[in-house]
DRENZATI-169368 format. One record per residue: residue in one letter; x, y, z of N, C-alpha, C, O, CB in turn. Coordinates in pm, whole numbers, plus 50000, padded with zeros to 5 digits. Glycine has a CB too. Layout:
AXYZXYZXYZXYZXYZ ...
END
This chain:
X094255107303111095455100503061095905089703158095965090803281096585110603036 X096255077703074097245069503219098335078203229098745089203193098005051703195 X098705064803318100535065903375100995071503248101035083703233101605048303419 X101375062303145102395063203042102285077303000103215085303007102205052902922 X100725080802941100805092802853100875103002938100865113502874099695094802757 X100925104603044101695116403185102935113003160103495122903114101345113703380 X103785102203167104945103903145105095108903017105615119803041105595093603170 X104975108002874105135110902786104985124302770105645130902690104655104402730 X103995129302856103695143502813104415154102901104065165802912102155146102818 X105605147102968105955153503078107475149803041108315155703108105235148703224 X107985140102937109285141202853109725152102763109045156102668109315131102774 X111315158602807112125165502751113335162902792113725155602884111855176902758 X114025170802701115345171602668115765174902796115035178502888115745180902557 X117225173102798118145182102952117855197702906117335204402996120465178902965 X118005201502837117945220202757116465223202801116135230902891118095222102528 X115805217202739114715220402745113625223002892112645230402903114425211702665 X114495210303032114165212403140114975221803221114485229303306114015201903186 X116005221403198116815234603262116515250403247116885259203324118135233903210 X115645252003113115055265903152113765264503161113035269603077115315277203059 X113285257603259112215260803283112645268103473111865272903556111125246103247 X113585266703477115045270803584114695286703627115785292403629116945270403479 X113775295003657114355310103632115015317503729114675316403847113365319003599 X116035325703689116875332903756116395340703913115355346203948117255342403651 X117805337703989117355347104060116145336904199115185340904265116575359403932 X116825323604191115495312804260116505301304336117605298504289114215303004105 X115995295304454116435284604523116075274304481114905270704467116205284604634 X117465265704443117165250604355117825242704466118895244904525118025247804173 X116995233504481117825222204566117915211004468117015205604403117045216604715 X119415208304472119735194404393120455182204485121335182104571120835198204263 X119555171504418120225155004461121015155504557121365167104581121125147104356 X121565145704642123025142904700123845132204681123415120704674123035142704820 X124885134904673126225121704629125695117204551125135126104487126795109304721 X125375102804491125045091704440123685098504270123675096904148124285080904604 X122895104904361121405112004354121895123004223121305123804115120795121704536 X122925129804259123555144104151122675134704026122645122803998126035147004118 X121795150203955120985144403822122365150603717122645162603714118925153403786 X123045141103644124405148303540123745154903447124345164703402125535137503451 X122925153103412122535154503261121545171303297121565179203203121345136603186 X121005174303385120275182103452121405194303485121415206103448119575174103576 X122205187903557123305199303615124455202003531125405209003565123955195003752 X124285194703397125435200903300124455212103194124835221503124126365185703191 X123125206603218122185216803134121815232503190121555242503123120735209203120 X121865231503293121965241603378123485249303397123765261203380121475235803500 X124265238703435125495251203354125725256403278126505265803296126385251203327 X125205253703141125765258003023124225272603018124295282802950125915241802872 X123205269403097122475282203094123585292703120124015301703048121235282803206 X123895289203236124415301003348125745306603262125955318703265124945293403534 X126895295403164127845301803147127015308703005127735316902948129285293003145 X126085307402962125675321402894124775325002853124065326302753126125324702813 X125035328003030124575344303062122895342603037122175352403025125415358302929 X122375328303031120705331003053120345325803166119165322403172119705324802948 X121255323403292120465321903428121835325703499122975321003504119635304803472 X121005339003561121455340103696121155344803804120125351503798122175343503700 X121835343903953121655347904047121005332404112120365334204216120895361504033 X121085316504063120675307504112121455306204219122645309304214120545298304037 X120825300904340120955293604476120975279404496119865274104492119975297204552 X121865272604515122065260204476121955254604603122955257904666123275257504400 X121025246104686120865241704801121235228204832120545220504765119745243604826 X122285220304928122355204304878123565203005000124245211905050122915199904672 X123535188505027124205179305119125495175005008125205173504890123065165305179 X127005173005059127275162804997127375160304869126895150704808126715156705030 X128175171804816128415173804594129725159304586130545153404656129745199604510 X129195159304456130405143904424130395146904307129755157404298130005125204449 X131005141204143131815142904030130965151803988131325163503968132185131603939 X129765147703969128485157403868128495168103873128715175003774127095156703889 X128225173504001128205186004058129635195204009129575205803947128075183604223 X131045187604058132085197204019132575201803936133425210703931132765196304041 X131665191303801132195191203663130995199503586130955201903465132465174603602 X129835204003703129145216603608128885227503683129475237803654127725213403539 X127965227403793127305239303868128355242604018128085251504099125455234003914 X129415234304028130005240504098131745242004033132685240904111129705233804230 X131945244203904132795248003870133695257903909132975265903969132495248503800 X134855262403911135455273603960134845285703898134405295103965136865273103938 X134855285103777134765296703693132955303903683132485314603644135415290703532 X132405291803739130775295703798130585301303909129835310903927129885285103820 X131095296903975130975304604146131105321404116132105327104073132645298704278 X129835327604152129905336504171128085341804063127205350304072131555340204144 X128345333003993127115332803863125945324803913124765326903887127675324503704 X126485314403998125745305304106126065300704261126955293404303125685293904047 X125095306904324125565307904451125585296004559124785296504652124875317604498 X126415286104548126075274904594125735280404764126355289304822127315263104561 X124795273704808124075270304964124655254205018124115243804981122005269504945 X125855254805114126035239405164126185237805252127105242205320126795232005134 X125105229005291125175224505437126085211205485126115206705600123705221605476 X126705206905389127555199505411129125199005325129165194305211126805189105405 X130295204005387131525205905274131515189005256131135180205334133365214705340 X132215187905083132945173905073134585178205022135285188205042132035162504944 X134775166004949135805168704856135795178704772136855184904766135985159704788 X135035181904714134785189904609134745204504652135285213604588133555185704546 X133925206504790134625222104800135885222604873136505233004891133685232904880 X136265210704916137495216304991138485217504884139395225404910138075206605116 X138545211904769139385209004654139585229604622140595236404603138335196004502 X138265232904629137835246004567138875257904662139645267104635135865248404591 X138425252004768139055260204885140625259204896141305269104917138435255205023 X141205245104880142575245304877143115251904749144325254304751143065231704893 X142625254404669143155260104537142605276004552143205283004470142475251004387 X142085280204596141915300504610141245297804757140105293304762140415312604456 X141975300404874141025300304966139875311405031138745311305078141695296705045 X140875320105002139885334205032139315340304924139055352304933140625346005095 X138985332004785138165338004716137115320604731135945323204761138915346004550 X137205315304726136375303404728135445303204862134315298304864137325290504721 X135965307904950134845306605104134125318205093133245320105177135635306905279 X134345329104980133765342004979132405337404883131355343704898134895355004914 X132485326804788131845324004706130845314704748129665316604718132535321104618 X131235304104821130835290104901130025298505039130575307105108132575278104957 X128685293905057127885302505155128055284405220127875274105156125975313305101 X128355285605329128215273505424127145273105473126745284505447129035272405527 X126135267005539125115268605623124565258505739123695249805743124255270705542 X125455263705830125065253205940123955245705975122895250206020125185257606036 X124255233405951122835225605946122785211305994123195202905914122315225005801 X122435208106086122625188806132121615186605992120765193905941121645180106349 X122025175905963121335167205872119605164205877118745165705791122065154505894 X119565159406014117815159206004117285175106013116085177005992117015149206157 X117965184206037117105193506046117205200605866116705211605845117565203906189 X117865193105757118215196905647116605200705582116245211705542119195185405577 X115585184705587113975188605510113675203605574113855213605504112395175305567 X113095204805739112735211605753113115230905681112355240405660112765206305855 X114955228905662115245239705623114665243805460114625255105411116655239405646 X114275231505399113865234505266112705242205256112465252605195113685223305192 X111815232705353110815234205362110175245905431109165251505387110595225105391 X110795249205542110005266205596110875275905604110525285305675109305267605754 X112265276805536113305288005598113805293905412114655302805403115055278105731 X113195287805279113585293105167112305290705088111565280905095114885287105112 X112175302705002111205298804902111595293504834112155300004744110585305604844 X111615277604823112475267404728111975264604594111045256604598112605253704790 X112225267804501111425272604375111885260104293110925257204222111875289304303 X112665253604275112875239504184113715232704247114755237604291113425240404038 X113245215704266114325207304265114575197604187113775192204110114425202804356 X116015194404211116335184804073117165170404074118375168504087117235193903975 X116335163004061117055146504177117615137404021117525140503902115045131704314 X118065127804077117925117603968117345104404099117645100404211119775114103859 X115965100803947115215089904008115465076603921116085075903815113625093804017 X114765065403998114885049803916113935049003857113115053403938114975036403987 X113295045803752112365045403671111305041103708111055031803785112625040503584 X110455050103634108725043303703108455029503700109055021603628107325048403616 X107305025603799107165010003822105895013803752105645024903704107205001403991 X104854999503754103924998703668102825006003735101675005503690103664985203627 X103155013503852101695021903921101685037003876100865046103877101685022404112 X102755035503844102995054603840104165060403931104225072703931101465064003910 X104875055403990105975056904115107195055104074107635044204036105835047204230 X107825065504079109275070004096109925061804231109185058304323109315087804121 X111095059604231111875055204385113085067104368113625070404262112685034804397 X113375072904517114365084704533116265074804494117435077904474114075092704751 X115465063104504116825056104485117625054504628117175052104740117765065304377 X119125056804580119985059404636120185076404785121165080004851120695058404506 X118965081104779119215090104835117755094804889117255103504818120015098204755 X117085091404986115545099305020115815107505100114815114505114114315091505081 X116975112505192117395118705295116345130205262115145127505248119005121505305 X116835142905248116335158905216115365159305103114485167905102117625169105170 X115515147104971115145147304886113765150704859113395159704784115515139204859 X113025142604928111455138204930110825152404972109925157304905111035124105054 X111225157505061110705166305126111525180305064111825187705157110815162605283 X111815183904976112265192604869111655190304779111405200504715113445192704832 X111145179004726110345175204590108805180504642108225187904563110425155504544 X108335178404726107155182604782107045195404792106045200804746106925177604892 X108185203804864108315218304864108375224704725107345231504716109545222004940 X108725225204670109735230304554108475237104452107795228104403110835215104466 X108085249404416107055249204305107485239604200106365235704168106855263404240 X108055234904147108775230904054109785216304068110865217204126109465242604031 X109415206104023110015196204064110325186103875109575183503781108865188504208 X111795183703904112755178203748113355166103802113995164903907114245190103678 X113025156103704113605143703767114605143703645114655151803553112515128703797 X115275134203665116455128203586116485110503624117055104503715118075137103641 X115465104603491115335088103512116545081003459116735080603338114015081503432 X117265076003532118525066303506118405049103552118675044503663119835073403598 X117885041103425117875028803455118895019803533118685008003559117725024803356 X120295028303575120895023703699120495028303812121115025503915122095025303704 X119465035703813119335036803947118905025704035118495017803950118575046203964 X118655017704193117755009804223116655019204258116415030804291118165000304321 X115965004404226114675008604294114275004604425114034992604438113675004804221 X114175011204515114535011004698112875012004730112195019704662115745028804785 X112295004004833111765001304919111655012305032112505011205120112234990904942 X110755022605044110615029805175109355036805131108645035105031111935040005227 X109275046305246108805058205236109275070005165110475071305141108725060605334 X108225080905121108255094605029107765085904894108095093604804110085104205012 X107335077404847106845078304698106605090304622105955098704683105695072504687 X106895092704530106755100304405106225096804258106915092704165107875103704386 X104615099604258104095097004131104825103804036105855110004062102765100004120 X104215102503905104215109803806103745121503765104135130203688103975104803751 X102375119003868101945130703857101985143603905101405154103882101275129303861 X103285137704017103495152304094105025158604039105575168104095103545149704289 X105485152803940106225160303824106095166403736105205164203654106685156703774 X107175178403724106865190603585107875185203480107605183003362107335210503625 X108825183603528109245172203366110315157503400110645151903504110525184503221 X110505155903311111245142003311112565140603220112305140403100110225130903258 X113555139903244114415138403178115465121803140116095118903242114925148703235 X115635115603072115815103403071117605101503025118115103702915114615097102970 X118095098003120119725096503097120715085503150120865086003272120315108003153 X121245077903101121355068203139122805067803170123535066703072120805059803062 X123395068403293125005071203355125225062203470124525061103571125275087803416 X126305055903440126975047603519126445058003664125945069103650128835045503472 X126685051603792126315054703918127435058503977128175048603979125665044903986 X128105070204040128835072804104129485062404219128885057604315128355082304131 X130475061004192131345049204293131815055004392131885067304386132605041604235 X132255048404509133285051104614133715040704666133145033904752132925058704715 X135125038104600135895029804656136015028604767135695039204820136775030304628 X136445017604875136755010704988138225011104941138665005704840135974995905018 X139075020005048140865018905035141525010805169140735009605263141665037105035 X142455006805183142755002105253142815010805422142955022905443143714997305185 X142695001405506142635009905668144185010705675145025003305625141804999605832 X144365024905772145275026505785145725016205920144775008805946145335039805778 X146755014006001146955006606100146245010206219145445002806275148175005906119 X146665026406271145735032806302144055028006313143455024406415145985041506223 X143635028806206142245023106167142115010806214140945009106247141955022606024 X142705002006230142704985806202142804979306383142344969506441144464980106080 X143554989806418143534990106634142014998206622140924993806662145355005006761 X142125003806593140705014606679139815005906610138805006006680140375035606638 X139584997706504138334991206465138534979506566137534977306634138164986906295 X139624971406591139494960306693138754961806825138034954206891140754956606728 X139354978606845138594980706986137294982707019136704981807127138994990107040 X136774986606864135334991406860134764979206865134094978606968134845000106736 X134694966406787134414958506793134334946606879134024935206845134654959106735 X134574949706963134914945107140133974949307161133384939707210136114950407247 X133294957307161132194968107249131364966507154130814977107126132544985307288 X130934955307074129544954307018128984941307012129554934906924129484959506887 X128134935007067127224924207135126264920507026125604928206955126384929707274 X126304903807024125144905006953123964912106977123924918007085124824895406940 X123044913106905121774922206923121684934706928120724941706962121194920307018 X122964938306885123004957106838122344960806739122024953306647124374963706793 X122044973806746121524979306662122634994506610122935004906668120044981206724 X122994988606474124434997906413123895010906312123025011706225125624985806295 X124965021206374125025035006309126835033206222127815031606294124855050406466 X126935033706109128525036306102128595047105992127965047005886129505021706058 X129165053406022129775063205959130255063905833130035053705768130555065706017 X130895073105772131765065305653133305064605601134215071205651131225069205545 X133385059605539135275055105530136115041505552135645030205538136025063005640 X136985043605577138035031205584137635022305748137655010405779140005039105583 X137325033505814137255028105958136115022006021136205014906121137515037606039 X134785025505948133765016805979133835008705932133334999605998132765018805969 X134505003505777134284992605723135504982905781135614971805729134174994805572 X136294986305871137094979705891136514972706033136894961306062138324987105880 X135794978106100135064971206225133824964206157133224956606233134544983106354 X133304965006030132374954106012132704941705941131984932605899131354958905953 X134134943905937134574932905927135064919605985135304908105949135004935705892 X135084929106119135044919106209133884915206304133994906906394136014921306275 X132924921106280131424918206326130894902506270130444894806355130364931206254 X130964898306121130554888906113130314873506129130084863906055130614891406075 X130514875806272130534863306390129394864306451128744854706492131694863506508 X128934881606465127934880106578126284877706509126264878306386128044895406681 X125454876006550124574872906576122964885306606122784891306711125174865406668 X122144885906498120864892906528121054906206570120604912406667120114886206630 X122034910306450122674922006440121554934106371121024930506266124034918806350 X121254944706411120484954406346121154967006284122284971706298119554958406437 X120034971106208121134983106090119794992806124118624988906126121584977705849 X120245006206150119695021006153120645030306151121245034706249118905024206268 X120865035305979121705039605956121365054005864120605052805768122405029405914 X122055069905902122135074405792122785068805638122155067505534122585083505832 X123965066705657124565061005519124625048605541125035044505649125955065805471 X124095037305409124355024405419125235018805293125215022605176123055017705435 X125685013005330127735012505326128014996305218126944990605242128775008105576 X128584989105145128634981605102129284974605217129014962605207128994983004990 X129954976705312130644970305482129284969805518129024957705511131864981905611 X128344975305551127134970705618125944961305548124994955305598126544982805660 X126404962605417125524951505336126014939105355125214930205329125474953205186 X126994936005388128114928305375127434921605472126744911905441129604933405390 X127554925905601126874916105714125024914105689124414905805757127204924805888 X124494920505611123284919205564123394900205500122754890105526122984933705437 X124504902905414124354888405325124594880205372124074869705337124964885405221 X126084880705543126434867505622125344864405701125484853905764127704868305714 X124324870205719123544869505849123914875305917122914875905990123374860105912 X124724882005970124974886706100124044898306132123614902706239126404890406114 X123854902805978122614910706053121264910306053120914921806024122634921206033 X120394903906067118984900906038118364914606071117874920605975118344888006127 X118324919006159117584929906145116114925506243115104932606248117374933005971 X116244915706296114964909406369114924914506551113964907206573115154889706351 X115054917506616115424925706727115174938506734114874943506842116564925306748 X115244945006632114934959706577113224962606644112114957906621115014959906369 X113584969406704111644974806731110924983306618109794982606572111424987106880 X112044991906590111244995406442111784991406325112954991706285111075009706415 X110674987306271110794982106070111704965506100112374960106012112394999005924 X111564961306202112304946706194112134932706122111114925806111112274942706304 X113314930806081113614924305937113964935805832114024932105715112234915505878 X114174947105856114764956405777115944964005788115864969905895114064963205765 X117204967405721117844977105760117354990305743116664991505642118864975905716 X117454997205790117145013005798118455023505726119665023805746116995016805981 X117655030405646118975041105582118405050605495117835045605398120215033205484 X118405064005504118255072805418119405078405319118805085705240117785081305485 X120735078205288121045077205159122745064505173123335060105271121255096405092 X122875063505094123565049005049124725052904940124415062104863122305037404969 X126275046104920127095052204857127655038004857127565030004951127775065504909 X128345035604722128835020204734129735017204564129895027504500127085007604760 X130065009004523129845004304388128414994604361127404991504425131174996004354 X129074991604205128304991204119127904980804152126734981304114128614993204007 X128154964804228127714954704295126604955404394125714947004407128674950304346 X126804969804486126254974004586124944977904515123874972504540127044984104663 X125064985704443123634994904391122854982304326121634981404336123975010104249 X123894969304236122474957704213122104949404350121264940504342122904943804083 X122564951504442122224941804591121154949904615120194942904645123444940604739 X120804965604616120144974004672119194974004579118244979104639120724985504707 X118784971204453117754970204367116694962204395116864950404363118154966904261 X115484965304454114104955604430114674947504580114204936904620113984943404239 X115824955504651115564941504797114894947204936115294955905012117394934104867 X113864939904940112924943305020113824940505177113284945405277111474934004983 X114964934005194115384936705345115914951305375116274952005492116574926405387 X116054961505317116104972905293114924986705292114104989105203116594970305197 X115184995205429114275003405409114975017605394116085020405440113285002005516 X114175025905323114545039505281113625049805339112455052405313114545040805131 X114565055505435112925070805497113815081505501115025081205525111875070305712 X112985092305470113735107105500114805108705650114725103205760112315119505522 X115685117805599116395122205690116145127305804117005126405893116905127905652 X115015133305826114115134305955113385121406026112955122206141112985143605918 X113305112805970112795104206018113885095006115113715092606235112135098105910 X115105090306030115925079006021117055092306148116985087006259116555072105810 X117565100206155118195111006228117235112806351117805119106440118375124806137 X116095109706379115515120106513116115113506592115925101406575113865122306561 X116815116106677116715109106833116395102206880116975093506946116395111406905 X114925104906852113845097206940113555087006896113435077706976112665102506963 X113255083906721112895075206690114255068606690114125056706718112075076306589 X115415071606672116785062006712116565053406847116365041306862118235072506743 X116635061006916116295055407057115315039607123115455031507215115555067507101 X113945043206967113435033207001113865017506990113295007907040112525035406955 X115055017706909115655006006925116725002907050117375011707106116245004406805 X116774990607079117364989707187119164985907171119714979107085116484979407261 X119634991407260120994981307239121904991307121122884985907071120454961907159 X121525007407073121945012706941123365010806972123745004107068121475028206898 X124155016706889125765014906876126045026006752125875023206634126324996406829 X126375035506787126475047706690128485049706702129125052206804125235065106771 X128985047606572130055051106507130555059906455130775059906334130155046906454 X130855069306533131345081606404132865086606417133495083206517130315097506419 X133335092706343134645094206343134585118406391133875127806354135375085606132 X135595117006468136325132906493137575136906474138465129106506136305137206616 X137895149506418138535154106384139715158506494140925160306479137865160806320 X138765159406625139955170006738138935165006858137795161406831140115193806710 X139435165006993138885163407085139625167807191140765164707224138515152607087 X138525178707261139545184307382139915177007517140185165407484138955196907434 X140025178107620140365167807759139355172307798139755171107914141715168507868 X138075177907816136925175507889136345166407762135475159707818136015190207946 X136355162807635135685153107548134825161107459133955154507403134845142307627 X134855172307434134035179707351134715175607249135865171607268133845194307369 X134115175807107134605171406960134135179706864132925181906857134175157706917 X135145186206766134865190906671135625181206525136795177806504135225205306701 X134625179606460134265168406407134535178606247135335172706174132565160806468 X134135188906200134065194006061135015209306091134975218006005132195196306000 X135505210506166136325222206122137995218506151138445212206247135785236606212 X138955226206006140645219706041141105230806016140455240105969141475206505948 X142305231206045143025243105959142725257505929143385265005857143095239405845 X141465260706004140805273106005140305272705906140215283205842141415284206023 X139845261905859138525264905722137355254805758137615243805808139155259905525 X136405257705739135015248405744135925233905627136515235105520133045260105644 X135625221005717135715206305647134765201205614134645201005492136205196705710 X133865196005675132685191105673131575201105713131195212005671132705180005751 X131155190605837129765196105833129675192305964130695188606022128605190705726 X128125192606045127615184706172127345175606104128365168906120126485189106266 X126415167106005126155158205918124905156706029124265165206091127335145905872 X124835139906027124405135806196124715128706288124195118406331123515132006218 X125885136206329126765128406418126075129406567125655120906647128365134606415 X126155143606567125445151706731123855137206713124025125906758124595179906699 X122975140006668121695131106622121985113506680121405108306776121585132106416 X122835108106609123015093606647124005095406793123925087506886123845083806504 X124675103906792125475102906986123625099507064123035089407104126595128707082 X123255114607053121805113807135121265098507115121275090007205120535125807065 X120835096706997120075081607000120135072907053119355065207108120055075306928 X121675074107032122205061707113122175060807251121765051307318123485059707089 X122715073407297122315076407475121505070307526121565063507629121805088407519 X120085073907409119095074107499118365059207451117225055207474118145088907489 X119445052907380118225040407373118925032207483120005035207534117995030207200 X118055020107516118365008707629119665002207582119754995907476117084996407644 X120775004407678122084994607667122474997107554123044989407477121954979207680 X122165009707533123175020807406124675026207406125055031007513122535035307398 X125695025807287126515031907310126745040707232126325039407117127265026407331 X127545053607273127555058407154129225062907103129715070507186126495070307161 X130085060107000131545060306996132135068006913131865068206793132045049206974 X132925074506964133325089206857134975081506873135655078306970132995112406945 X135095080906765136995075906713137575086006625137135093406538137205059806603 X139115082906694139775096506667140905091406628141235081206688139935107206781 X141595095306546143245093906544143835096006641142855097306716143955101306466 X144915097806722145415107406846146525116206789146995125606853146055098406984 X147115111306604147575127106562146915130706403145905126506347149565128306554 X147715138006371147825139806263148705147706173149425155406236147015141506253 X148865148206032150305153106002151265140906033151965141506133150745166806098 X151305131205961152225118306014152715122106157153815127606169153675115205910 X152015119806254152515119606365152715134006448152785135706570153625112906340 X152795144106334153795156506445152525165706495152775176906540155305169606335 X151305161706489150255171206519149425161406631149295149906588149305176406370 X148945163306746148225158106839146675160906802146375172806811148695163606970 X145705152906765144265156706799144035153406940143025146506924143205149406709 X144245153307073144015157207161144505168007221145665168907262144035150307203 X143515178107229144275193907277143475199007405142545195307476144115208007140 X144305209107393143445212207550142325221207514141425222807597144465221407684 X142255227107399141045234707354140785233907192141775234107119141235250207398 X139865233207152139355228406982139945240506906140225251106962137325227206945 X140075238606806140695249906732139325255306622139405263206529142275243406638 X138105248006673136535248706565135565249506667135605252306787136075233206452 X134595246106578133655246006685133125230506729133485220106673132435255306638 X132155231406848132175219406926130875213306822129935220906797131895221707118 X130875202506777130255192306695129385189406810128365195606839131195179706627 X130055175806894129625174006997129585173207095130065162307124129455171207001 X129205179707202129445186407316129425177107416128645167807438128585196907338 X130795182507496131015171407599130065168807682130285159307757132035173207678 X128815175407697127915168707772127245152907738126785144307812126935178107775 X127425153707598127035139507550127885131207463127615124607362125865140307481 X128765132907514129995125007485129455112507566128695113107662131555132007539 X130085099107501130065086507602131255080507574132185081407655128845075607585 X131385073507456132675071107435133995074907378133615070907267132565064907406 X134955078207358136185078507286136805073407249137685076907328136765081507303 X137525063407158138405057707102139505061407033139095068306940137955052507052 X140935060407027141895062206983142575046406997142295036407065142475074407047 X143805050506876144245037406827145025032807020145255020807037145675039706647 X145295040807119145765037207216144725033907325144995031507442146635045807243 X143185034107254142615026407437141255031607388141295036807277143345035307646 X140115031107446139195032707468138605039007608138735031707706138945023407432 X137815055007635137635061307739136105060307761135425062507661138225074407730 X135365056907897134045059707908134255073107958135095073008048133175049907993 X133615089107924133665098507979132235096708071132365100308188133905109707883 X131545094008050130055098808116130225098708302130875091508378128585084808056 X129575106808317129275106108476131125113608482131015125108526128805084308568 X131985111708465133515120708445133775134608536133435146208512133605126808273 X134395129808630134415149908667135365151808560135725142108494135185158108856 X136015168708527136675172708430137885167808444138585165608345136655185208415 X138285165308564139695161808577139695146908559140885143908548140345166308716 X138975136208551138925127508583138855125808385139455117108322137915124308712 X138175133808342138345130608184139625135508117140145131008015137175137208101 X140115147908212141305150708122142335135008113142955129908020142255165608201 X142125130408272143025117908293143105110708156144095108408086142395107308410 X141905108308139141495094708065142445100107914143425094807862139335091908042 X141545114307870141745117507732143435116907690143895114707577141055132907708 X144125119407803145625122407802145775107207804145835103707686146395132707935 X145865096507884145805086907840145615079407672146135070307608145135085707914 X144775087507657144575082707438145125088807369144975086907248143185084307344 X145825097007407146725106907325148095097707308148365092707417147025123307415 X148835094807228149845097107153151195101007289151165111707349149335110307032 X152265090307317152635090407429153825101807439154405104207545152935076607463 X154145109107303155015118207279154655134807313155325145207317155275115607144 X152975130407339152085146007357151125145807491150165153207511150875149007207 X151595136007572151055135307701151265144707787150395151107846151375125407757 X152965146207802153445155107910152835167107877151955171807949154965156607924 X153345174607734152615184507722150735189607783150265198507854152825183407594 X150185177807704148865176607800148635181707937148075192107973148615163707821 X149095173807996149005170908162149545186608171148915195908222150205155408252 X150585187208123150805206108157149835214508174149825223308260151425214408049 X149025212508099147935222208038146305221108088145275226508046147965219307876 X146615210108214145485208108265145255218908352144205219508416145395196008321 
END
């Protein structure tokens, strides 16, 4: 058979691919952008009756699809979600029943690049279920919007279900996916999950000025996501032979893709390319990201190691924390005594950055929270340590910017009390 009549013979319904699903098995599905709708509303309606259960739901990062089928309230418990990363959606779960929702919600500590490997040797991963961009004329699927965990779950998985959505792009990288290494195909055609850009808070708008001071032409950029990275790449587009190696790539980082500022030519690896394993944007963003070859896509192990971070020179890694103690340790995903997030790969790009030539690496913080009456600088984390003050380098708060490295402890409490919020200093200094 060609291409076509493999695809043809490998077309069904959403019903029809969802039980091929069987109970009682580890499914890894899509992330953010990636959620297959049409797949994961077919699969709910197994589970609410009563012909699949005991499923394990494995995945980074749930967004509308997900909350509006397989992680419903009234499912939990029928399906056991596995997450290695909280979003909105379970914290939504959690603020509304908390001690029956974290009983239901299995968390699973996991940095991001080490997410493939967990598919791959730590579960018998029995189906996964992505949404892809439509075959090209060879036989090849593109992961789209998302190759992070994906690729390397589709490979694992006895069992592998696409969901083809002609909005998807079609992205440029590594992991290809024939046709032929699919058990079915499902064809659905849904607007692409958005995420608005809201305005920076003021807060945001000092700590992005400061960040942006501290980045040279010829960097090579990690940013994070939210109001606050996009608010420092906004003021980047002055500089010059700017590079992108990024987990998430950002419609703020495309942005300097289109002024020039970032060519991407300086880059030791893939140069003339940005680097990114999964991507979140509007609907402008996803046609910029269609068929453009200055754009590369590699698994989450790849684009996360360290090492290969490192090999670029000059990195500049952005991420945002939740709490930071006065020796500089950061816990980044835990608040309020409930799991928030996640590690993602924050710990991953600090290292990279360390260790590449004339690297920085910048963890930004609010200095409160609770309009004001709560300090994130404390003298001890109220979670656990994200990233550990041994590899801490920089700090930022809307009041200053701290180099910890080389730091005796006292010499960082100085600094950290310094970025704190001038109403929660004394207290500080007490407590040294």
């Amino acid at each position: 058979m060609d291409i076509h009549e493999i695809y043809r013979s490998k077309l069904c319904t959403p019903d029809e691919a969802a039980r091929l699903v069987p109970s009682d098995s580890h499914v890894a599905m899509g992330m953010a952008v990636a959620e297959p709708p049409a797949l994961l509303a077919a699969l709910a309606r197994r589970i609410e009756a009563g012909d699949l259960s005991g499923m394990r739901l494995w995945y980074f990062h749930s967004m509308a699809h997900a909350a509006q089928s397989v992680l419903k309230r009234e499912l939990l418990g029928k399906v056991r979600p596995h997450c290695m990363f909280l979003s909105g959606v379970e914290r939504a779960l959690v603020k509304a029943d908390p001690a029956a929702a974290e009983a239901l919600i299995d968390f699973v500590p996991t940095a991001f690049s080490a997410s493939p490997q967990v598919l791959r040797e730590e579960i018998a991963l029995d189906t996964c279920v992505t949404m892809v961009s439509p075959m090209g004329k060879h036989g090849y699927f593109t992961f789209g919007t998302a190759n992070d965990y994906t690729g390397a779950a589709a490979k694992a998985a006895k069992r592998l279900i696409v969901e083809v959505n002609p909005l998807m792009p079609r992205v440029f990288g590594e992991s290809p996916l024939h046709v032929s290494e699919v058990d079915a195909i499902v064809e659905h055609r849904s607007p692409l999950l958005e995420v608005a850009e809201h305005a920076a808070s003021a807060e945001d708008e000092r700590i992005a000025e400061i960040i942006a001071e501290m980045i040279d032409d010829g960097a090579c950029l990690q940013m994070g996501i939210g109001n606050l990275p996009a608010a420092v790449c906004r003021r980047l587009a002055n500089r010059k032979n700017l590079g992108i190696h990024t987990e998430l790539l950002t419609p703020a980082l495309a942005s300097l893709m289109n002024c020039g500022a970032a060519n991407n030519r300086r880059k030791t690896t893939f140069p003339g390319r940005g680097v990114f394993t999964f991507a979140m944007g509007d609907t402008a963003f996803y046609e910029w990201l269609d068929d453009n070859q200055a754009v590369y896509s590699l698994p989450v192990d790849v684009v996360n190691d360290p090492r290969h971070i490192a090999k670029n020179d000059h990195v500049v890694s952005v991420n945002a924390t939740l709490q930071v103690d006065l020796s500089g340790a950061c816990n980044s995903e835990h608040m309020l005594g409930h799991q928030y997030s996640g590690s993602g790969g924050q710990l991953d790009f600090v290292r990279g950055a360390n260790a590449s030539k004339g690297g920085i690496s910048i963890i930004a913080c609010h200095s409160t929270a609770k309009n004001g009456t709560v300090s994130r600088i404390v003298p001890q984390l109220d979670g656990p340590v994200t990233t550990p003050r041994n590899d801490v380098h920089w700090i930022v708060t809307e009041h200053g910017a701290a180099c910890l490295r080389g730091k005796t402890l006292r010499e960082r409490a100085d600094a950290m009390i310094a970025l704190a919020h001038p109403k929660f200093r004394d207290e500080l200094a007490r407590a040294v």
